[in-house]
C-alpha positions as CSV (number, residue, x, y, z in Angstrom):
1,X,84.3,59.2,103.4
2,X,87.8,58.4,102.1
3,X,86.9,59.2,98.0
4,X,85.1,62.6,99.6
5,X,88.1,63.5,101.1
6,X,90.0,62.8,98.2
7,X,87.7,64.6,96.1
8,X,88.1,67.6,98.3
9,X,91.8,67.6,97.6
10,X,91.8,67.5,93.7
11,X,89.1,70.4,93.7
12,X,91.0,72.8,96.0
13,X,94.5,71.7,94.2
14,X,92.1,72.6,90.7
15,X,91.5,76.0,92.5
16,X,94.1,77.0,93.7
17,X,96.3,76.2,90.4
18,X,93.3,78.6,88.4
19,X,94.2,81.5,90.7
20,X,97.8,81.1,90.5
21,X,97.6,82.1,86.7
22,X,97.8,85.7,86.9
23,X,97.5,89.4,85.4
24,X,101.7,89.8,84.3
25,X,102.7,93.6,85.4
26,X,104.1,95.2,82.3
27,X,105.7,98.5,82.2
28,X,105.5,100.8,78.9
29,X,108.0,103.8,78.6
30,X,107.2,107.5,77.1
31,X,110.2,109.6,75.5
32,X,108.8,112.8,74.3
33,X,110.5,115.2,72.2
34,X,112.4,118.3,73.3
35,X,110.7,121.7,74.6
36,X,110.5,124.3,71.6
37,X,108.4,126.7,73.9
38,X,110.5,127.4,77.3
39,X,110.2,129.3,80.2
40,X,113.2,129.2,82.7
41,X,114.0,126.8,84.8
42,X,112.6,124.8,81.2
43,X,115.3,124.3,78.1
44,X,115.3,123.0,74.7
45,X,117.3,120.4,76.0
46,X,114.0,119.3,78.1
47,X,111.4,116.6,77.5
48,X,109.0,114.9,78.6
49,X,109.2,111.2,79.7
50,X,108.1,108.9,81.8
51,X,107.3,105.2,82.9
52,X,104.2,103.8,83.5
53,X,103.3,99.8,85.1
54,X,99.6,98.3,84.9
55,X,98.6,95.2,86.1
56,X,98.7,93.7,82.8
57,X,99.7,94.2,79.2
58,X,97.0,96.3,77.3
59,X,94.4,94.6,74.8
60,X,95.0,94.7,71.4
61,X,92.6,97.3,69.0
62,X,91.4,98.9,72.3
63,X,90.0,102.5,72.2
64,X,90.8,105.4,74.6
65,X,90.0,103.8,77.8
66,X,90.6,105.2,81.2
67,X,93.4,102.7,83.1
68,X,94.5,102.8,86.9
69,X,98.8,102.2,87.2
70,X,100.2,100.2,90.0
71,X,103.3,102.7,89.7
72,X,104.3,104.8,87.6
73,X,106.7,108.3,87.1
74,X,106.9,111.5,84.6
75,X,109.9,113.8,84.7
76,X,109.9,116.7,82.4
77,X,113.9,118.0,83.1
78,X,112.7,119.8,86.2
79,X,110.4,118.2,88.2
80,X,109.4,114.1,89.0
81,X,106.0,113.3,89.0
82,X,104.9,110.0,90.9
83,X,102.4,107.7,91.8
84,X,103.8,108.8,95.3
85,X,103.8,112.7,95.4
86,X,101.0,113.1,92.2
87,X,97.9,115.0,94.2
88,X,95.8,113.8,90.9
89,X,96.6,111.6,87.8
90,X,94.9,110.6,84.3
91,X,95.9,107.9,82.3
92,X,94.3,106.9,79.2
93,X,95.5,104.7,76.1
94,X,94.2,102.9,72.9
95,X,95.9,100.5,71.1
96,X,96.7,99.0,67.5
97,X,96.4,95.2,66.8
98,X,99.5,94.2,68.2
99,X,98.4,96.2,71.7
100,X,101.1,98.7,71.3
101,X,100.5,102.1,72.1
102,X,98.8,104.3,69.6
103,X,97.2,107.4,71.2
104,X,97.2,109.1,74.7
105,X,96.0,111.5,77.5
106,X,98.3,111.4,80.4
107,X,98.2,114.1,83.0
108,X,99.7,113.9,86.6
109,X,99.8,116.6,88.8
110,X,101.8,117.5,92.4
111,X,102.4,120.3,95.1
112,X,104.8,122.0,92.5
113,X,103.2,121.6,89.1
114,X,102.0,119.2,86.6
115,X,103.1,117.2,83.4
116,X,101.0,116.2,80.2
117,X,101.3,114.3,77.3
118,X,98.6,114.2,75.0
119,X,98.5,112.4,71.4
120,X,94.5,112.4,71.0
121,X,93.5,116.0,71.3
122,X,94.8,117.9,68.9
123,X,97.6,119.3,68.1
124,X,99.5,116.8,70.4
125,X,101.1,118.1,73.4
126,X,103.7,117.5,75.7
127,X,104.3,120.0,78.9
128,X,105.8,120.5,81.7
129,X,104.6,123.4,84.2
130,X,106.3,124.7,87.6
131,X,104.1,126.7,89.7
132,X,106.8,127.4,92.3
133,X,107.3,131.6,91.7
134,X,105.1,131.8,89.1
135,X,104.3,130.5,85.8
136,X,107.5,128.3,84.1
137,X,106.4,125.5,81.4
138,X,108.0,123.8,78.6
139,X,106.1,122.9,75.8
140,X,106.0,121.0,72.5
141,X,103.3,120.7,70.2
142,X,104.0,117.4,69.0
143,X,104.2,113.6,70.7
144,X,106.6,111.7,71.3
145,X,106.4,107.6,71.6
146,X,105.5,104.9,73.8
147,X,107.6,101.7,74.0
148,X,106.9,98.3,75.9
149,X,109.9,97.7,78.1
150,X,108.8,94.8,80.6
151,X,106.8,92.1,80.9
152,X,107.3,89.7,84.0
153,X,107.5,86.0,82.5
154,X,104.5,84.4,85.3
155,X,106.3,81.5,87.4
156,X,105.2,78.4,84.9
157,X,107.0,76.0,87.5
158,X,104.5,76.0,90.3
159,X,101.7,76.7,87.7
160,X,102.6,73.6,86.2
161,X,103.0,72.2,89.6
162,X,99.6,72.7,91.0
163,X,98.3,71.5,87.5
164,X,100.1,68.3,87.8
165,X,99.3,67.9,91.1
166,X,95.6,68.0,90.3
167,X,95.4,65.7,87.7
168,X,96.9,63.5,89.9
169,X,94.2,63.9,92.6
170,X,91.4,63.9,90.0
171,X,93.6,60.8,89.0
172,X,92.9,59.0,92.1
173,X,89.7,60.3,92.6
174,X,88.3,58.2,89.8
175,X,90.4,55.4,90.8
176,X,88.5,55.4,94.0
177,X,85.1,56.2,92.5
178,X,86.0,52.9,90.2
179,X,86.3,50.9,93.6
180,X,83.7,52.2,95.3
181,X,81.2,51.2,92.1
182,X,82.7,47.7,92.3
């Protein structure tokens, strides 16, 4: 009964140090280029950018897929876009081998209006458009770039906690499966 118990230990220990190893949020940051097309309240001094966090860092060589933020914000020098306001968002990326950014559909829309940034469909796009009293956009017909800005460093102490502590309990659960054979 005692070596079941025992047993019962080092496997949930085993567990419960496999689920502690997980997906690392990582934030990647947009900076788009200025407006050259510009309806007021838009400038030339405008642009689009924007922050965006997934659950983990994007695979390497990956084609346009279709990815779900945990958070994320697009300000285009008038209005903010969030995952807090945003009646409807987009978000798709592919990647190059070293799972940096290298093409893009992003759309978000609110109450007020809606940004874009586009790299796939051409010509690239970025946008910004205020619905309030008519039709007000910015626009620029070329992309700007996507850079990797965080990526939380997982707790490796209790990690290598739990995995210490269950090789210790598989430890003494031979030890006692060695006595019990005796």
């Amino acid at each position: 009964m005692k070596t079941k118990i025992v047993l019962f230990f080092a496997l949930a220990v085993g567990f419960l140090t496999a689920a502690s190893v997980q997906a690392v949020p990582t934030t990647y940051q947009y900076t788009g280029n200025p407006f050259t097309d510009v309806d007021p309240p838009y400038t030339t001094s405008d642009f689009v950018s924007g922050m965006v966090t997934l659950a983990g860092p994007l695979a390497p060589n990956m084609p346009l897929t279709s990815v779900t933020p945990t958070a994320f914000t697009l300000f285009d020098g008038v209005q903010t876009i969030t995952n807090l306001n945003a009646l409807s968002s987009s978000f798709s990326f592919s990647t190059g081998p070293t799972g940096a950014i290298t093409g893009w559909n992003v759309f978000s829309g609110s109450p007020t209006g809606f940004i874009i940034t586009n790299s796939v469909i051409q010509p690239p796009l970025d946008r910004g458009e205020l619905l309030e009293l008519g039709d007000h956009l910015g626009t620029v017909r070329t992309s700007g770039t996507w850079a990797l800005v965080s990526s939380r460093v997982p707790d490796t102490g209790s990690t290598l906690s739990l995995m210490t502590l269950s090789l210790m309990g598989l430890g003494v659960a031979a030890r006692q499966f060695k006595r019990a054979a005796a």
